[in-house]
N, CA, C and O of each residue as an XYZ file, in Angstrom:
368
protein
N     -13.541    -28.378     10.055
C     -13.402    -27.200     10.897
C     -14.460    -26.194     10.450
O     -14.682    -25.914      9.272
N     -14.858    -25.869     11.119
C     -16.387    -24.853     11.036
C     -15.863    -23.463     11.097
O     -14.694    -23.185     11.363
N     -16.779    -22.633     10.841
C     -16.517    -20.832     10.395
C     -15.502    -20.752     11.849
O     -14.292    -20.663     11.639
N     -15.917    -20.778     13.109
C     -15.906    -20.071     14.014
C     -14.598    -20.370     14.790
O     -14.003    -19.493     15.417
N     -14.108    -21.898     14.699
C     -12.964    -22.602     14.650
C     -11.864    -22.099     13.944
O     -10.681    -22.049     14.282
N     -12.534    -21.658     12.705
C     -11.321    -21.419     11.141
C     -10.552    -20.225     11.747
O      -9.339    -20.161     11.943
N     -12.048    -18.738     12.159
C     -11.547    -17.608     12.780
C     -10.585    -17.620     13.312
O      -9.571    -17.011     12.971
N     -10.821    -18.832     14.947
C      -9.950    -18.707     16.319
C      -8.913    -18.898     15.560
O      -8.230    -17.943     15.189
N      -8.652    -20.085     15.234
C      -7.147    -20.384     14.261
C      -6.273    -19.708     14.056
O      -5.160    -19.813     14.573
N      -6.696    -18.716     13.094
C      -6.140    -17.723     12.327
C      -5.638    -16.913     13.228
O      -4.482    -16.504     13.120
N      -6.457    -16.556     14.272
C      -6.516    -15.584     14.599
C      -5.294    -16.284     16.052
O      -4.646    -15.526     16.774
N      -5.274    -17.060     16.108
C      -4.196    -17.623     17.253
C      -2.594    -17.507     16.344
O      -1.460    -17.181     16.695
N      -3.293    -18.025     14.836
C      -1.637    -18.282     14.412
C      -1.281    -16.624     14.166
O      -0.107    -16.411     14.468
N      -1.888    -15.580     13.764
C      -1.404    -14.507     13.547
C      -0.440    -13.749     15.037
O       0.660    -13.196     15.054
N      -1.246    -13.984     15.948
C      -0.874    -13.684     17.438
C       0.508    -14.153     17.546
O       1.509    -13.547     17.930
N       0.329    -15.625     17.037
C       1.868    -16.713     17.563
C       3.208    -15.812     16.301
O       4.435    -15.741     16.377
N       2.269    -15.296     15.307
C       3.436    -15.024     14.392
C       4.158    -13.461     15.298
O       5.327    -13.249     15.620
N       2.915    -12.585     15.498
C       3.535    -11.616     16.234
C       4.451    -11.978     16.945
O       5.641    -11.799     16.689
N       3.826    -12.749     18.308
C       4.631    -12.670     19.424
C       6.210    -13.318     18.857
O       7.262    -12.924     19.361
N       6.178    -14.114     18.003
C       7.963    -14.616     17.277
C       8.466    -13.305     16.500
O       9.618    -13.018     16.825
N       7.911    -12.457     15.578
C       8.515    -11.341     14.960
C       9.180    -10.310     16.693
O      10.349    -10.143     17.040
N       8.309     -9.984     17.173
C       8.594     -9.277     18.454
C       9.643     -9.567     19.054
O      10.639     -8.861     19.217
N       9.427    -10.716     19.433
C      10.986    -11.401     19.890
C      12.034    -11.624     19.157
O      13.172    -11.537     19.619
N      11.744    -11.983     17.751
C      12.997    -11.485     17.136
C      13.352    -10.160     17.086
O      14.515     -9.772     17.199
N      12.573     -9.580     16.952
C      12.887     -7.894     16.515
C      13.527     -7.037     18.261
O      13.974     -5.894     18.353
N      13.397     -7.804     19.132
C      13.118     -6.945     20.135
C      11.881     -5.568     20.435
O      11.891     -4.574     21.160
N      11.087     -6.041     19.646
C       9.820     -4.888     20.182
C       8.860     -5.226     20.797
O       8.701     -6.280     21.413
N       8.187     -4.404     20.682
C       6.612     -4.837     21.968
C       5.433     -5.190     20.708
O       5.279     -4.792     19.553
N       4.729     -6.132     21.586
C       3.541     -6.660     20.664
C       2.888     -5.752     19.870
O       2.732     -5.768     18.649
N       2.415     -4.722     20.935
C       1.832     -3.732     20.245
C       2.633     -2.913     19.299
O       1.962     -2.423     18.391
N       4.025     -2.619     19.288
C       4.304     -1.850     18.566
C       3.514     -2.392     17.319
O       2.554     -1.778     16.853
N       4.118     -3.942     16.653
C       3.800     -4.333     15.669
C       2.521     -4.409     15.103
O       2.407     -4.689     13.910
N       1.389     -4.160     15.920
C       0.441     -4.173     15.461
C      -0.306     -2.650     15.173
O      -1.405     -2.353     14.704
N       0.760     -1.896     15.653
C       0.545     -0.188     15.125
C       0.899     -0.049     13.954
O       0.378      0.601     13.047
N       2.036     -0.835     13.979
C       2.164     -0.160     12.352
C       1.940     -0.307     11.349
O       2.312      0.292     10.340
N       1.067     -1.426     11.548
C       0.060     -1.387      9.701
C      -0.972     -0.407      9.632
O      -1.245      0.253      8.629
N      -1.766     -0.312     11.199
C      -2.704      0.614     11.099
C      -2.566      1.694     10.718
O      -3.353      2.166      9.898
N      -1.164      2.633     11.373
C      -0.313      3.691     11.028
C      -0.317      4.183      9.340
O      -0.754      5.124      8.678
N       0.409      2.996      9.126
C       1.006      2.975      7.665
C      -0.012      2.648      6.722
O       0.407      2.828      5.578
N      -1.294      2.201      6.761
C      -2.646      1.574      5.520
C      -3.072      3.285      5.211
O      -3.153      3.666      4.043
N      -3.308      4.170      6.274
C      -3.821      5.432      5.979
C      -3.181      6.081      5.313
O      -3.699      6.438      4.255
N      -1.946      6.476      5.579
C      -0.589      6.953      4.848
C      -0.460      6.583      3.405
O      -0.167      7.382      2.516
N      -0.741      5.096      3.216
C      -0.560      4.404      1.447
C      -1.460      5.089      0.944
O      -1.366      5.646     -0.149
N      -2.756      5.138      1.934
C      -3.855      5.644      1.257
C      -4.096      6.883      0.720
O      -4.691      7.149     -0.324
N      -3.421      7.858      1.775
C      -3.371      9.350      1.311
C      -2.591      9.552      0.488
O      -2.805     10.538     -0.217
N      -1.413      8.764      0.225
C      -0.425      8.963     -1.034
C      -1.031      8.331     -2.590
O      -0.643      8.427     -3.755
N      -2.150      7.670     -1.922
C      -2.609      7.034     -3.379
C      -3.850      7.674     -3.541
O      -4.629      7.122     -4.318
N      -4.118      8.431     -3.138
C      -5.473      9.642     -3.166
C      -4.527     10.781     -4.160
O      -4.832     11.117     -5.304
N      -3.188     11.305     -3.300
C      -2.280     12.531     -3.803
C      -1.927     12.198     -5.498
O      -1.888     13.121     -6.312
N      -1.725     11.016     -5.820
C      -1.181     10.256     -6.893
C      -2.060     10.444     -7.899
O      -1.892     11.169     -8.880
N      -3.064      9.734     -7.624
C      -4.564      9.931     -8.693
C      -4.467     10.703     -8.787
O      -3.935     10.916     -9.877
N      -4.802     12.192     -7.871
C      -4.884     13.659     -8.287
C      -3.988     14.250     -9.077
O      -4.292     15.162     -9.845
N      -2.705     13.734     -8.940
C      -1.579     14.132     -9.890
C      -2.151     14.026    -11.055
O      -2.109     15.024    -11.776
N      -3.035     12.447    -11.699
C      -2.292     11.875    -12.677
C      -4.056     12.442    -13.490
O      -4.291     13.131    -14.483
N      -4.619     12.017    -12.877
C      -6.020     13.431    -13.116
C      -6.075     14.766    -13.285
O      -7.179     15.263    -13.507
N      -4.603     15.827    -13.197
C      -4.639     16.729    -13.313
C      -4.952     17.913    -12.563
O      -4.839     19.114    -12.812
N      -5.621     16.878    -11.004
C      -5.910     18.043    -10.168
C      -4.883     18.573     -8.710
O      -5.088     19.209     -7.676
N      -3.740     17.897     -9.347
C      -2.549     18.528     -8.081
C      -1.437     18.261     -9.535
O      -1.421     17.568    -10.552
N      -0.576     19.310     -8.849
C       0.469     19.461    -10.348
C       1.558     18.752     -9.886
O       1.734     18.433     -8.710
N       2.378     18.475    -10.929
C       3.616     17.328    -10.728
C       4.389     17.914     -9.261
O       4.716     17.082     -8.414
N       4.549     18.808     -9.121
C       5.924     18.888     -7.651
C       4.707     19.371     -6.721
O       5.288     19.916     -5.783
N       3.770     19.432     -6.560
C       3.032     19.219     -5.310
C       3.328     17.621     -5.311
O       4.233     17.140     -4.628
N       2.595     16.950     -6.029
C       2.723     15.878     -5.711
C       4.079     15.005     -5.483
O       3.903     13.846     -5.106
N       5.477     15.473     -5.686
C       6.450     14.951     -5.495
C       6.855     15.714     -3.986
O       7.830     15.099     -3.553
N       6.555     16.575     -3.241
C       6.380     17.218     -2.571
C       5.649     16.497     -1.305
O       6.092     16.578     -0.159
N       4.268     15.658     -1.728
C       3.388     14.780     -1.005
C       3.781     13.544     -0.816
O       3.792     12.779      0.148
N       4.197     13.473     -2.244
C       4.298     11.769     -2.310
C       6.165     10.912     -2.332
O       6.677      9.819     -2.091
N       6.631     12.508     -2.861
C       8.130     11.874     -3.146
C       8.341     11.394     -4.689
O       7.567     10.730     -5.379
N       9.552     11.898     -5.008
C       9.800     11.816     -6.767
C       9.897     10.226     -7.033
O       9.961      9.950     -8.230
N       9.911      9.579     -6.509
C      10.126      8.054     -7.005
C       8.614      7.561     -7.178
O       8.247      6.924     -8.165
N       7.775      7.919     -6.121
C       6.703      7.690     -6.434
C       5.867      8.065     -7.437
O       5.040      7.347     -7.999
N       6.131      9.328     -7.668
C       5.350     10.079     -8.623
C       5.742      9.343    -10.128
O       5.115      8.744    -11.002
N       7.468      9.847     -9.839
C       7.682      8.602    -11.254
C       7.511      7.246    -11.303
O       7.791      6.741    -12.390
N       7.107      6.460    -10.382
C       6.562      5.355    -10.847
C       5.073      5.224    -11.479
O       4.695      4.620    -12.484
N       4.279      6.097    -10.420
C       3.132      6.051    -10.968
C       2.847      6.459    -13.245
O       2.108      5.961    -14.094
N       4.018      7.674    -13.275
C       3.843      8.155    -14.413
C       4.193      7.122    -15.481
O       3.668      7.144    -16.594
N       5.613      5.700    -14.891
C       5.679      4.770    -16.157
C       4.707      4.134    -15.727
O       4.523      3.478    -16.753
N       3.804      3.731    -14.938
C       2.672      2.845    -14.881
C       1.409      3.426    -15.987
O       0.951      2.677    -16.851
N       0.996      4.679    -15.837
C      -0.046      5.445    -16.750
C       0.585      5.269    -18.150
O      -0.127      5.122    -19.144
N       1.829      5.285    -18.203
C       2.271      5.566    -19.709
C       2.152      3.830    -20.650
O       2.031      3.506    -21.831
N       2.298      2.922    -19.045
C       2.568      1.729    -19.864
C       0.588      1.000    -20.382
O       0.129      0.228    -21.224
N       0.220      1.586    -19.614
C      -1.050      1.460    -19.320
C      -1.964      1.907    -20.610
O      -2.788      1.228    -21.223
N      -1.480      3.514    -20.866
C      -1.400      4.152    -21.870
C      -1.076      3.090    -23.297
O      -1.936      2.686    -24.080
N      -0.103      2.899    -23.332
C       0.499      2.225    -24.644
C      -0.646      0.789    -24.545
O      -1.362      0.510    -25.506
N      -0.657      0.349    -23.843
C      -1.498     -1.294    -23.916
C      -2.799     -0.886    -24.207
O      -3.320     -1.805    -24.838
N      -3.581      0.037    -24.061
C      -4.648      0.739    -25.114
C      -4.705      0.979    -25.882
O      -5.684      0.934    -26.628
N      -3.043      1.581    -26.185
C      -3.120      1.992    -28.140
C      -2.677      0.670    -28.912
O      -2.877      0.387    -30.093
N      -2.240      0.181    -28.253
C      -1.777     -1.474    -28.991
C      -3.153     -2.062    -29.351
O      -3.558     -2.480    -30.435
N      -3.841     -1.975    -28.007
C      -5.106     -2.841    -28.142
C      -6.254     -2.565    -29.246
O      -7.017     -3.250    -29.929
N      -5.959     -1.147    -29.050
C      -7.086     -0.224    -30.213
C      -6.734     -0.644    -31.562
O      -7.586     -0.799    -32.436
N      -5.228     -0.869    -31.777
C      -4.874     -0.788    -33.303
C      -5.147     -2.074    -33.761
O      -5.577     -2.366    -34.877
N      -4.832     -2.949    -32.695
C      -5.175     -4.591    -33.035
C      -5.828     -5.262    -34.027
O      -5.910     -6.489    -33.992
């Protein structure tokens, strides 16, 4: 199967997967294909807000404010664990 074949493929089975989620879900084709587009920008601006938190240049309750306290605290045990696997590594 060649590049251009591989594309159509894919690009048929993604369609066939929609049109079965849709019909299960009862929605419209398009809905489903709004809402990743919707939602990729959104991850993105919350993971722009996040960095800035964790950089120092938006303060903790703005950013729980932007992003929501679960998020913020996840991001903070991620830096901390992140944190520690440097000082482990350093002392090694």
């Amino acid at each position: 199967m060649n590049g251009a074949e591989r594309t159509h493929s894919t690009a048929a089975g993604i369609s066939d997967r929609v049109r079965e989620i849709a019909g299960a879900r009862g929605l419209p084709e398009s809905e489903l294909f709004e809402r990743p587009l919707e939602r990729g920008p959104e991850d993105l601006w919350e993971d722009l807000l996040l960095a800035q938190y964790l950089d120092g240049e938006l303060d903790r309750e703005e950013a729980i404010e932007c992003a929501g306290r679960t998020k913020v605290e996840r991001a903070e045990r991620e830096r901390d664990v992140v944190e520690e696997d440097v000082d482990w590594g350093s002392n090694a």
